[in-house]
N, C-alpha and C positions, 0 to 999 in steps of 0.2 A: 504493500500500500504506500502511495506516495506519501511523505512529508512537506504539504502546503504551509505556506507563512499567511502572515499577514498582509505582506507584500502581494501573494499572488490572490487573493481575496479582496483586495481593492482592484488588482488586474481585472479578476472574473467579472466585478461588478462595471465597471469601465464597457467591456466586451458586451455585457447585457443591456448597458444602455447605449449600443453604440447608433447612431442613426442609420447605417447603412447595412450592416449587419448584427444586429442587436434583436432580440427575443420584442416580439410585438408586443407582449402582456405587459415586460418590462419598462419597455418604451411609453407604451399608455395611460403608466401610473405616473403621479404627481402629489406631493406633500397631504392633498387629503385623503386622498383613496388608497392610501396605507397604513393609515392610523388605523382602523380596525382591527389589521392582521397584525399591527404591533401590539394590541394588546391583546386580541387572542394568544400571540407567541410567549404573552407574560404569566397568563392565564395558566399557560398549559405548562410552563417553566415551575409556576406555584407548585402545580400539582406533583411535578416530580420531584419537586423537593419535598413535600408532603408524603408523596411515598415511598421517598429514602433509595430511589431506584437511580443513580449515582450515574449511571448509563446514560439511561435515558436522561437525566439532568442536564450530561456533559453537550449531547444532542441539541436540546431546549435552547442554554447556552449559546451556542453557537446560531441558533435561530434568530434569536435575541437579540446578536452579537450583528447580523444582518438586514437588520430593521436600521442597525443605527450607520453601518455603512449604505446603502439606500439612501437614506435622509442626506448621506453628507456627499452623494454623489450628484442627488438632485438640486443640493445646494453651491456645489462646486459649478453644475452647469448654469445655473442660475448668476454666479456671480455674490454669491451672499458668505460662504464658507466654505471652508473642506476638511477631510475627516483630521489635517495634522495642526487645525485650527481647533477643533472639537476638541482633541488631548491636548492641546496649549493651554487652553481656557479650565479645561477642567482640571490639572494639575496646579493651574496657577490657584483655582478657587481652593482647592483640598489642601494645598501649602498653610494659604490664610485662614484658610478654617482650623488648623491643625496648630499653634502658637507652640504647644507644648512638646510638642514634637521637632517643629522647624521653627526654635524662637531668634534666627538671621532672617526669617521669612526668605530664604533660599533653597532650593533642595540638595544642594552638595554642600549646603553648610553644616558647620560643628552638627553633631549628634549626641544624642544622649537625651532620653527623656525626661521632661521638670515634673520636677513634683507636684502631684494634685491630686483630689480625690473624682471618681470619677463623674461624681455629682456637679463639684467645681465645674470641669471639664463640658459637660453638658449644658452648663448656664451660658460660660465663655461661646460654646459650640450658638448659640442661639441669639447672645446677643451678637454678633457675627454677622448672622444671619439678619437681624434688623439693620445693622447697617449697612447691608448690603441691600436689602428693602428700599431703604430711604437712598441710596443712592441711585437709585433704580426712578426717583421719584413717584415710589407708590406709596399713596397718602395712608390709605385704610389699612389694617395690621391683616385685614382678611382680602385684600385687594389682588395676591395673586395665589389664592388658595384655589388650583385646579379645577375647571368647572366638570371636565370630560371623566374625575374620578368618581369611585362608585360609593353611590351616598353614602353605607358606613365610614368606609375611609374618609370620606370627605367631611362627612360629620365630626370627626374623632380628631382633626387636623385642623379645622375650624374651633373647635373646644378649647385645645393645648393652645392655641394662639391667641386666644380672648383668655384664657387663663394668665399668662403671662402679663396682661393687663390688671392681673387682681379679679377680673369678673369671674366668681369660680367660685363653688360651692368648698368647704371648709374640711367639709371629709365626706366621704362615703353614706355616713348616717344620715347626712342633708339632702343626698340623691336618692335613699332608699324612699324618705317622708315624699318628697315629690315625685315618683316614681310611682306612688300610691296613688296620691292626688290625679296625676292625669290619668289613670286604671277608671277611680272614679268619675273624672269627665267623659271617658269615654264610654261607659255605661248610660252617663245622664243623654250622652249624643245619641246613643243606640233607639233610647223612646221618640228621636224626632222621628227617626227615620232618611236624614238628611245624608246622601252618601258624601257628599262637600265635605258638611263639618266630621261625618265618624272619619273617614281620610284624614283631616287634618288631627284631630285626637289622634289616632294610630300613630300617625308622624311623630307626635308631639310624646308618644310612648316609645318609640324607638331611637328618637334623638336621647330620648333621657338614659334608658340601656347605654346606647354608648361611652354614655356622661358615667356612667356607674364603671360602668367596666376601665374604663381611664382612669378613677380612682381608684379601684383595685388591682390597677396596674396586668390589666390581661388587655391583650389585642383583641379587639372588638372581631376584625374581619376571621383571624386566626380561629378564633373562640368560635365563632357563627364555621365556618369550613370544617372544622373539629366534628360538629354540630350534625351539618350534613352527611357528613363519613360514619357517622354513628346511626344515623338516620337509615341510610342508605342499606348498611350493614345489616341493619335487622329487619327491615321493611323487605331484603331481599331474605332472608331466615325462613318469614311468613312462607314468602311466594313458594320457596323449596320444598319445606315443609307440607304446606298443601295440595304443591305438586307429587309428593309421594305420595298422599294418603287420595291421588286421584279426582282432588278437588281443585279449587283456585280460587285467589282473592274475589274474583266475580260471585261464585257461591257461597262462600263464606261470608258466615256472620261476626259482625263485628267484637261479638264476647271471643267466638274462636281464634280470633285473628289477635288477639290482648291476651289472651292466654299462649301463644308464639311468642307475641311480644315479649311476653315476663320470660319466657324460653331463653329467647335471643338474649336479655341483661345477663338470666344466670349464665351463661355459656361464655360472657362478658364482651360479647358485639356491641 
């Protein structure tokens, strides 16, 4: 098997967009109509990390790894950037982000790492980050919180950064009490009958999960995919199950189907 660089992976991508002999599919894409398949590529990159299949990761990677040469070739053609503009900028932000590591803010400067704990480390990491904000001249502390992420994560990222403001619940036991409270509005919305307002209740219940789970310091998106895979796990237990004894979830009634269920925990799916 041949041994490809990186070098010959900007060639390949070159050759694909090339006008005269260049792959039509590749030719006909442009900055929006691959943002999809870049994040399905991120998608599916979670997943192998999720299931530890190290392989198929290295795979994912490399998918990954090709969304962002893509981008840097349509920007090359374009006149805006290119991929050894991409690592310039990104090495230079990681320098400045990183003080304690590279305190010459050079990367072949002295070494040795300063002391801190890594709590320090994280605040520095952040205020950093706001001056990079403000030099950026984005006014609002939420002004460039990703709109195309997916609402948990978006939620959870929008929270931490109005937290840093001070706006922010004191611990966990303040998010549980309202946590309750919108259970209760959304109960009181269910007698309009209004699907508006129970949507916006529901919303206003899963913004607050988030908010909880940020203070107990668990990954919202992590926790919820944890969730599904347990989900998934025993709801497929049932289907087996019932398929041996020559039925299926279609005939099955729903005590039978809870009596698998309690199966699938003990068996610890």
């Amino acid at each position: 098997m041949a041994n490809y660089s990186l070098d010959d992976l900007l060639y390949l991508m070159s050759r694909l967009r090339d006008p005269q002999d260049g792959c039509p599919w590749d030719l006909a894409q442009n900055f929006s109509s691959i943002i999809s398949h870049t994040i399905e590529e991120s998608y599916e990159l979670a997943d192998a990390i999720a299931s530890g299949d190290t392989e198929h990761m290295c795979e994912e990677l490399g998918d990954v790894l090709f969304q962002v040469i893509f981008y840097a070739q349509l920007g090359a053609e374009q006149g805006h950037f290119d991929f050894p503009t991409i690592v310039s900028r990104l090495v230079e932000k990681l320098i400045r982000r990183h003080p304690h590591v590279f305190p010459d803010g050079a990367l072949q400067a002295r070494m040795g790492f300063q002391n801190g704990s890594a709590d320090a480390i994280k605040k520095n990491w952040e205020n950093i980050k706001i001056a990079e904000r403000q030099g950026k001249r984005l006014k609002g502390v939420l002004d460039d919180v990703p709109l195309a992420l997916p609402a948990v994560t978006r939620a959870a990222k929008m929270q931490k950064r109005a937290s840093k403001t001070g706006f922010d619940w004191t611990d966990a036991d303040g998010v549980l009490i309202k946590l309750q409270e919108e259970i209760s509005e959304l109960a009181e919305a269910r007698l309009t009958t209004n699907k508006s307002e129970i949507e916006g209740e529901i919303g206003d219940i899963l913004f607050t999960v988030v908010n909880l789970a940020r203070h107990l310091e668990v990954e919202p998106e992590s926790a919820l995919r944890t969730t599904n895979k347990k989900f998934e796990a025993r709801f497929s237990y049932i289907e087996k199950a019932l398929q041996a004894r020559g039925s299926s979830t279609e005939a099955a009634s729903v005590e039978e189907m809870d009596v698998l269920w309690d199966e699938a925990k003990e068996r610890g799916l």
